[in-house]
BAFI-3210 file (N, C-alpha, C; in Angstrom, 3 decimals, decimal comma, padded with zeros to 6 digits):
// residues 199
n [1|2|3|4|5|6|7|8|9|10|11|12|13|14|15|16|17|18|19|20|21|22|23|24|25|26|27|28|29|30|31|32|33|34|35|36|37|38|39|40|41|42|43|44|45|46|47|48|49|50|51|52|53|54|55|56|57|58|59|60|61|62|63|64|65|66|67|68|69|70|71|72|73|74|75|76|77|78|79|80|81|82|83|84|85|86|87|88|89|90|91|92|93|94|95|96|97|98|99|100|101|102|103|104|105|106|107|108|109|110|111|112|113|114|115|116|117|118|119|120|121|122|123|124|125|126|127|128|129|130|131|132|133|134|135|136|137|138|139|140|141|142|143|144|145|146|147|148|149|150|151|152|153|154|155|156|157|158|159|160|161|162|163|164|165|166|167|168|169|170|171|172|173|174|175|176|177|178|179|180|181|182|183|184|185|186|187|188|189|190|191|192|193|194|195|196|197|198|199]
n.u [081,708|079,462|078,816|076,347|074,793|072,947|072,070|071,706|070,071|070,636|068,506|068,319|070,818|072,095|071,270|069,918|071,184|070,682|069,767|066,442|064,262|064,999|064,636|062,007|061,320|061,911|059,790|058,067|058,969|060,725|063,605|066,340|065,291|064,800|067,145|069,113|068,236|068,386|071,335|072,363|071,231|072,479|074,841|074,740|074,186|071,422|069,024|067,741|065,164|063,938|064,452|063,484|060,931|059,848|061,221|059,100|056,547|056,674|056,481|054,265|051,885|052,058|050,514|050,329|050,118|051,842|053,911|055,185|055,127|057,289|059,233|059,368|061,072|063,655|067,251|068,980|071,400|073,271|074,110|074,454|071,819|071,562|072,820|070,982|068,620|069,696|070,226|067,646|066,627|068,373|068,662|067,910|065,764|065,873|065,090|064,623|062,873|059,107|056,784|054,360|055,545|057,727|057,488|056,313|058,745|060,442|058,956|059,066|061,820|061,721|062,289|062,031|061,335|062,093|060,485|059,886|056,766|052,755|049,910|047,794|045,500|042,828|044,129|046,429|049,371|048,439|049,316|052,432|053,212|054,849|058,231|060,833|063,338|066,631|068,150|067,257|066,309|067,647|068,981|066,847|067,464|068,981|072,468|075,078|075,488|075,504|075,496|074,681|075,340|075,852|074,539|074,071|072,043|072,181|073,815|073,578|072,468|074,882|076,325|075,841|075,953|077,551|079,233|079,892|079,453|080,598|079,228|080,093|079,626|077,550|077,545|080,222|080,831|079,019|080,497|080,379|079,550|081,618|083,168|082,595|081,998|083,085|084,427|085,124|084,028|084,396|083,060|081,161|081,092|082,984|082,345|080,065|081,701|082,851|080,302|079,487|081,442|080,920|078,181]
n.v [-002,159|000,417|002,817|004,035|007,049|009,531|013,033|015,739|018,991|021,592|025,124|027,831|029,903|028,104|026,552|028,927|032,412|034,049|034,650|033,662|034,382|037,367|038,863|038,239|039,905|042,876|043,308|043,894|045,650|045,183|044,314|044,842|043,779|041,111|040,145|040,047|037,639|035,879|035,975|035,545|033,226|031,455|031,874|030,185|031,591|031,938|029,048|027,631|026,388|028,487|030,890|030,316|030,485|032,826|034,569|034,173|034,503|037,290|037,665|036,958|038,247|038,899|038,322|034,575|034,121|035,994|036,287|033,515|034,583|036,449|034,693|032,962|034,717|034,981|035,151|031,893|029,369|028,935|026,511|025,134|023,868|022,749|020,750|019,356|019,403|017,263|014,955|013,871|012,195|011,382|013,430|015,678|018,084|019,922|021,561|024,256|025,940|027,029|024,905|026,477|028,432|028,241|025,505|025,810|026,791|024,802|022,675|023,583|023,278|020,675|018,468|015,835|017,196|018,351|020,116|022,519|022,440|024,524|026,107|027,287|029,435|031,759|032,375|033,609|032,748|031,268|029,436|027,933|024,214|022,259|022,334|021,702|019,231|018,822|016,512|014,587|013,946|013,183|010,840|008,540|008,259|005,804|004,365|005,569|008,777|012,720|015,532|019,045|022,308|025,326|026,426|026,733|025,300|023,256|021,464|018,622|017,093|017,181|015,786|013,596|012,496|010,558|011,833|014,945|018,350|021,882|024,177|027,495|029,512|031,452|032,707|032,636|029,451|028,621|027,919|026,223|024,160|024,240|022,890|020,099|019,133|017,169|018,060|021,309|023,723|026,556|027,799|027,725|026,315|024,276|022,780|021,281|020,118|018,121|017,120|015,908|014,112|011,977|011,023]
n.w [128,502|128,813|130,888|132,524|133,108|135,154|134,915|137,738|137,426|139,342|139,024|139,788|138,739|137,900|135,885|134,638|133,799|135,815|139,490|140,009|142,019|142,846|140,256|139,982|142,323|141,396|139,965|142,254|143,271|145,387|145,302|146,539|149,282|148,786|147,149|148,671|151,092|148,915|148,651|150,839|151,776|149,444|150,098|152,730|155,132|156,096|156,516|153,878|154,118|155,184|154,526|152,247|152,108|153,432|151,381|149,574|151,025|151,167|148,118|147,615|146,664|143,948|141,213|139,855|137,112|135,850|137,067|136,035|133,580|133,508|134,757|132,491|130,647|131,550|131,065|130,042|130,462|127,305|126,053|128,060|128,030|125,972|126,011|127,951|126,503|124,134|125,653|127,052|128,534|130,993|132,006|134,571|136,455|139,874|141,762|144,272|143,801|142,970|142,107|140,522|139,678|138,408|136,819|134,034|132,731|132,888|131,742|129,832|129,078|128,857|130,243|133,057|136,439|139,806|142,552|144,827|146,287|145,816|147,067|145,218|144,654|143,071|140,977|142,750|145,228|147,865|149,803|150,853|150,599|150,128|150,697|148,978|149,482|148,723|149,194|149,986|147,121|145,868|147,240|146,156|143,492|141,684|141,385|138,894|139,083|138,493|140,723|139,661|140,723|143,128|145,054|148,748|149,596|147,549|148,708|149,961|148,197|146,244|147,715|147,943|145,469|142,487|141,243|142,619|141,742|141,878|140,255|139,148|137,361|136,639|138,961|142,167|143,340|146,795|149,912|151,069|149,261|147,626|149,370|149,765|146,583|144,356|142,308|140,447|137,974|136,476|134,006|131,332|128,608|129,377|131,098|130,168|128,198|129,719|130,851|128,499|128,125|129,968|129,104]
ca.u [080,345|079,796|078,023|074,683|075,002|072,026|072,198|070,892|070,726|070,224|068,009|068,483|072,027|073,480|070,675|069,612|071,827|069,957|068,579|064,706|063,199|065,502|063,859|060,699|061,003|061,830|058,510|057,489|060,063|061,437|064,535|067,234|065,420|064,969|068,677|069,754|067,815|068,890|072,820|072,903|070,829|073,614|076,269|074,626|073,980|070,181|068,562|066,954|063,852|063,480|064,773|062,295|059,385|060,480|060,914|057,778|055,547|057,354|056,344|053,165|051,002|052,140|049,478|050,948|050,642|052,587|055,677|055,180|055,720|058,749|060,111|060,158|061,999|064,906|068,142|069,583|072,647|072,163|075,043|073,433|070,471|071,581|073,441|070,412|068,302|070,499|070,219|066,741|065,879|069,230|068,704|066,507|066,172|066,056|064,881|063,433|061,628|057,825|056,046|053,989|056,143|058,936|056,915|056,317|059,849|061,233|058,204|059,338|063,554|061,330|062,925|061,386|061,350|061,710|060,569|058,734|055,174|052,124|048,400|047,057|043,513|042,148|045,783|047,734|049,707|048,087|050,225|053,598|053,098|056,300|059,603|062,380|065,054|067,521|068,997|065,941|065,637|069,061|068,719|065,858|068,289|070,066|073,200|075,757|074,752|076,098|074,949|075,334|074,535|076,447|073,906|074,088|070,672|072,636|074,968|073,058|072,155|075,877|077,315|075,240|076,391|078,551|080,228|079,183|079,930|080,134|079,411|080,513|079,765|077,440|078,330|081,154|080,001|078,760|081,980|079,780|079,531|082,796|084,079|081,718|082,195|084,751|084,800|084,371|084,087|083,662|083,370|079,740|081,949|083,985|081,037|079,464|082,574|083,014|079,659|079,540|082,419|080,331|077,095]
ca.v [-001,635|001,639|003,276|005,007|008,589|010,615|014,211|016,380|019,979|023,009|025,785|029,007|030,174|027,048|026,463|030,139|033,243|035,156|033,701|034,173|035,299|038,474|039,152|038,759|040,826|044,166|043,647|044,587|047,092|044,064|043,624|044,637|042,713|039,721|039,775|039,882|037,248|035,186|035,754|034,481|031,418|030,856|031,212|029,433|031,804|031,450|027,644|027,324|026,447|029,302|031,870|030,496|030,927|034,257|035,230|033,365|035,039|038,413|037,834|035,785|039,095|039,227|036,752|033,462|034,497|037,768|035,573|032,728|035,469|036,947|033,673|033,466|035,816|034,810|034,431|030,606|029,192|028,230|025,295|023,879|023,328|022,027|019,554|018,378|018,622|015,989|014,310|014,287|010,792|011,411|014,903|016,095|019,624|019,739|023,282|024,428|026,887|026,511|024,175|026,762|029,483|027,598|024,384|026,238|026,794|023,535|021,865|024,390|022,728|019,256|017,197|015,765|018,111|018,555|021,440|022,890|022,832|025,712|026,146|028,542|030,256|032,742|032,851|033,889|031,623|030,737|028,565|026,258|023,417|021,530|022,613|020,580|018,817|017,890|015,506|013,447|013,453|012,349|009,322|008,087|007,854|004,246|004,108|006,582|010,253|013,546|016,549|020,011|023,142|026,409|027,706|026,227|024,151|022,043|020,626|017,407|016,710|017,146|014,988|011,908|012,379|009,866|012,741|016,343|019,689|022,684|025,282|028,907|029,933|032,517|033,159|031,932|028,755|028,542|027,735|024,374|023,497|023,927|022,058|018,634|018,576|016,495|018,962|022,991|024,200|027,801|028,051|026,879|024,937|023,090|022,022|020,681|019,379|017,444|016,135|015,097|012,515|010,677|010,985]
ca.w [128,537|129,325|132,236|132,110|134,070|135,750|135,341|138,197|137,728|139,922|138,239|139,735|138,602|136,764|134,044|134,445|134,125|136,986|139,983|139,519|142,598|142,618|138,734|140,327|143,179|141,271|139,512|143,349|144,800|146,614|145,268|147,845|150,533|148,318|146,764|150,493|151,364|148,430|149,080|152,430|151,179|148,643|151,256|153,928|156,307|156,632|155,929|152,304|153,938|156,064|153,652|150,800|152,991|153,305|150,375|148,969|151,422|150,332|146,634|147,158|146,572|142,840|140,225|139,521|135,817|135,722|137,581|135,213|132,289|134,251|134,541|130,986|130,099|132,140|130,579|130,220|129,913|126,263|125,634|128,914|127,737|124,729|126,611|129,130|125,785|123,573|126,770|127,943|129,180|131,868|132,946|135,708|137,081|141,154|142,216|145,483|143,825|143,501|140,469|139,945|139,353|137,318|136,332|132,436|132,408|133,418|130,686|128,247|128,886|128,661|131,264|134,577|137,282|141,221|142,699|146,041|145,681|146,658|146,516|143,886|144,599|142,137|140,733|143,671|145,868|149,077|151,121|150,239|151,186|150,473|150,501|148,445|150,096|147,184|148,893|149,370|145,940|145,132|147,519|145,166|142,699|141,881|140,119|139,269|139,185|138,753|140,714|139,522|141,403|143,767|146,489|150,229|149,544|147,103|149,440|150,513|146,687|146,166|148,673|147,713|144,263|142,426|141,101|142,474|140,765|141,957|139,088|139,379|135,613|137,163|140,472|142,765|144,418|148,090|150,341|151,575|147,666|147,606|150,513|149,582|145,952|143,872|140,608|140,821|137,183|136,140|132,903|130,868|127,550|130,090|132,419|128,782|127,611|131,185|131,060|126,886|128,384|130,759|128,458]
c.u [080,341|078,875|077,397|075,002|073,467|072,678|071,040|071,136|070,105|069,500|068,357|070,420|072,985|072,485|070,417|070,522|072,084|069,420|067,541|064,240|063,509|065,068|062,555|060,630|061,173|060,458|057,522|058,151|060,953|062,836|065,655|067,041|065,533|066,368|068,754|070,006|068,910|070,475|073,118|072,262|072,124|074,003|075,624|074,454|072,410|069,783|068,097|065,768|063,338|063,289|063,553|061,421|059,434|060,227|059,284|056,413|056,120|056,445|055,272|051,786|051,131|051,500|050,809|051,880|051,705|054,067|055,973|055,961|056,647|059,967|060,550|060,956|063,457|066,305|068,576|070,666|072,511|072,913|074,666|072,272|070,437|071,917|071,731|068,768|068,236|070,732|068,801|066,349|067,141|069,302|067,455|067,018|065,261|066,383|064,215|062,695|060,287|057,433|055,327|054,541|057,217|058,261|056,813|057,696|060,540|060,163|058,972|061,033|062,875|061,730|061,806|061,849|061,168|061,574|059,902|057,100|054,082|051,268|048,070|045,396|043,167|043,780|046,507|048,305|048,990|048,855|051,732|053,310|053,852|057,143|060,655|063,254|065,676|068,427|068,197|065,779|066,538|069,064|067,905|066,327|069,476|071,052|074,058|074,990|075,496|075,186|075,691|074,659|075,791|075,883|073,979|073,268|071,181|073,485|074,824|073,034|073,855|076,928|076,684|075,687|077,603|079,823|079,542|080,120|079,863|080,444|079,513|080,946|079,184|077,827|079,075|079,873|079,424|080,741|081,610|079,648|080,749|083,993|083,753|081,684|083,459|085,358|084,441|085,173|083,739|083,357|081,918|080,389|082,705|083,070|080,823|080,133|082,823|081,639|079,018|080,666|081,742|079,127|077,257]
c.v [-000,258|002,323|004,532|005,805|009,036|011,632|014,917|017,920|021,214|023,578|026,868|029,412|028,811|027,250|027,824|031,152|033,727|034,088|034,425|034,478|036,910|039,242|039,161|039,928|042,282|044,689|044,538|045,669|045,990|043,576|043,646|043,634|041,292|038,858|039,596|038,269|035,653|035,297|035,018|032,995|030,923|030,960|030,752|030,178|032,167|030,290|028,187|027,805|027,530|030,604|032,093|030,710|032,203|035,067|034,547|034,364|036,981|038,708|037,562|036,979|039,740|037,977|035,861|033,972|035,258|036,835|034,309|033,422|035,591|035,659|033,295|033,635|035,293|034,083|032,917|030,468|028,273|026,602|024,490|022,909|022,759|020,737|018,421|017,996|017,428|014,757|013,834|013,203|010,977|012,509|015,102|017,424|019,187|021,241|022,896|025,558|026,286|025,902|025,577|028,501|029,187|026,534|024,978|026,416|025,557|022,250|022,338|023,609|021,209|018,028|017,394|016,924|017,866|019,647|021,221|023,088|023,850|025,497|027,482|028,671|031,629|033,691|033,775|032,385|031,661|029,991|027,357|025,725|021,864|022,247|021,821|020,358|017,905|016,949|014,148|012,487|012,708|011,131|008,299|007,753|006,174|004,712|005,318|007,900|011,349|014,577|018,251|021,182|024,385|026,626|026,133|024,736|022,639|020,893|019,076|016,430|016,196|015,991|013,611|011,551|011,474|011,019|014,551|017,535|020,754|023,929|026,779|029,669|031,060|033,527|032,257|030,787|028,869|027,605|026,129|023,781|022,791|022,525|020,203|018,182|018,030|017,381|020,498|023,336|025,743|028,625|026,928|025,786|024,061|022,643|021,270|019,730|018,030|016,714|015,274|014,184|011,517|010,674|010,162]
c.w [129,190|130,735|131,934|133,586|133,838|135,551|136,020|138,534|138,891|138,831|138,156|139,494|138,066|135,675|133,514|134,607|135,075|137,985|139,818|140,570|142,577|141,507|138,830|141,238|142,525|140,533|140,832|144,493|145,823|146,530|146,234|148,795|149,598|148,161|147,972|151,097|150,708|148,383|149,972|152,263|150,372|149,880|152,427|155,548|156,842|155,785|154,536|152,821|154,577|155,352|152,558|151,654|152,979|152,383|149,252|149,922|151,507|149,071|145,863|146,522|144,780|142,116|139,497|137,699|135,209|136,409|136,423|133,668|132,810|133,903|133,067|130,308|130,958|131,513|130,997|129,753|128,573|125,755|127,178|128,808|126,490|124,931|127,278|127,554|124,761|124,437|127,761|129,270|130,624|132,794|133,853|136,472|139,025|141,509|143,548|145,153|143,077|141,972|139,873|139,894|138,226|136,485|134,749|132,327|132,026|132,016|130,045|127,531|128,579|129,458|132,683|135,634|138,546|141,980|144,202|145,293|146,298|146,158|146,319|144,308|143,971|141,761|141,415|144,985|147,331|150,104|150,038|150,956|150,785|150,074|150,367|148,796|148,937|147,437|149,328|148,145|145,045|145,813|146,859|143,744|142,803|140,947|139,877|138,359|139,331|139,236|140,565|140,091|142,392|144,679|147,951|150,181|148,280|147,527|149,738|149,084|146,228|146,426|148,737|146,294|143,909|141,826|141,875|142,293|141,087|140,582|139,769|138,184|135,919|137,838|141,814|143,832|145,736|148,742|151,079|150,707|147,741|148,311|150,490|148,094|145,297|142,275|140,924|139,377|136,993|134,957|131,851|129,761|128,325|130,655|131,060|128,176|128,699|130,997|129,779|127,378|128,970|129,839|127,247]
res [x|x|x|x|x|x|x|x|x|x|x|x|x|x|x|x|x|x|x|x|x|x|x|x|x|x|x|x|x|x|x|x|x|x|x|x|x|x|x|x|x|x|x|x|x|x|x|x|x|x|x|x|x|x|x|x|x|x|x|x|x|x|x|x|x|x|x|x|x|x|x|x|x|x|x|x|x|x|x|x|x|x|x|x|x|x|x|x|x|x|x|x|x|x|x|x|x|x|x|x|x|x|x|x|x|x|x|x|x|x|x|x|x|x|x|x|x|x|x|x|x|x|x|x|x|x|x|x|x|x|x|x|x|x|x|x|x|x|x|x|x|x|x|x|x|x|x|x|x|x|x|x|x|x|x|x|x|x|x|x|x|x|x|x|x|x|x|x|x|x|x|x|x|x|x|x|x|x|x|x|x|x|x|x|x|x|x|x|x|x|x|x|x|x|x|x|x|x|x]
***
């Protein structure tokens, strides 16, 4: 008999080319500090949650809509998404960025979604008022599970995983990815090919 696999993916930089707040911020002159911001989040040298706040109250002065479009546009990895769509009922995306900045994206790929959440008033953001711990969301999980993902904030998600992955198809994993998962692929047809075996 065979064994039924969870897939759980990261967003920014495995499903997506680019990470996305960095693609927002040049809409506002912000990109240096943002990129910054978002490097040391990947490598772990400021928290997730501290960082996204950060950069969230940075970016919060641009309309929901106008980031929603942005997001958009953002290259994907396209044999990923072919994968988690031939797959839908197993896949689940596990972002800490905000529902209502990604949430049309993450409909648009069609799979369930975990994200940070924020309150919208006269389409700008107003306040977050949760910030996603992915490894919360992987405990909520029964049964075996793969997680896939690179930045710092995936580590917890990772390390509950029956298998976890660090991808580095984009950009080189986090060195805490690294050090906690049991697979480090870098290459998008081999990640695909690797998870069409357990699927």
């Amino acid at each position: 008999m065979s064994t039924s696999w969870s897939f759980l993916f990261d967003l920014d930089g495995t499903i997506t080319k680019k990470e996305i707040l960095p693609i927002i911020a040049k809409e506002l002159g912000l990109y240096e500090e943002i990129r910054r911001l978002t490097e040391d989040t990947i490598k772990g040298v400021i928290p997730f949650h501290e960082s996204f706040l950060k950069r969230v109250e940075l970016l919060k002065g641009i309309p929901v809509k106008i980031v929603q479009d942005i997001v958009s546009s953002v290259p994907l990895n396209e044999k990923i998404v072919q994968f988690i769509e031939a797959n839908r009922d197993s896949c689940y995306i596990v972002t800490g960025n905000l529902d209502v900045w990604v949430g049309p994206l993450c409909e648009q790929i069609g799979v369930k979604s975990y994200t940070s959440h924020a309150e919208v008033k006269d389409g700008f953001i107003t306040k977050v008022t949760e910030v996603l711990e992915k490894g919360k969301v992987a405990k909520g999980f029964v049964g075996n599970f793969v997680a896939i993902g690179e930045g710092n904030n995936d580590v917890d998600m990772i390390k509950k995983a029956t298998i976890g992955l660090a991808y580095g198809g984009v950009h080189s994993p986090a060195n805490s990815v690294l050090a906690c998962a049991s697979h480090a692929i870098y290459e998008e047809e081999q990640l695909c090919r690797f998870l069409r075996q357990l699927s």
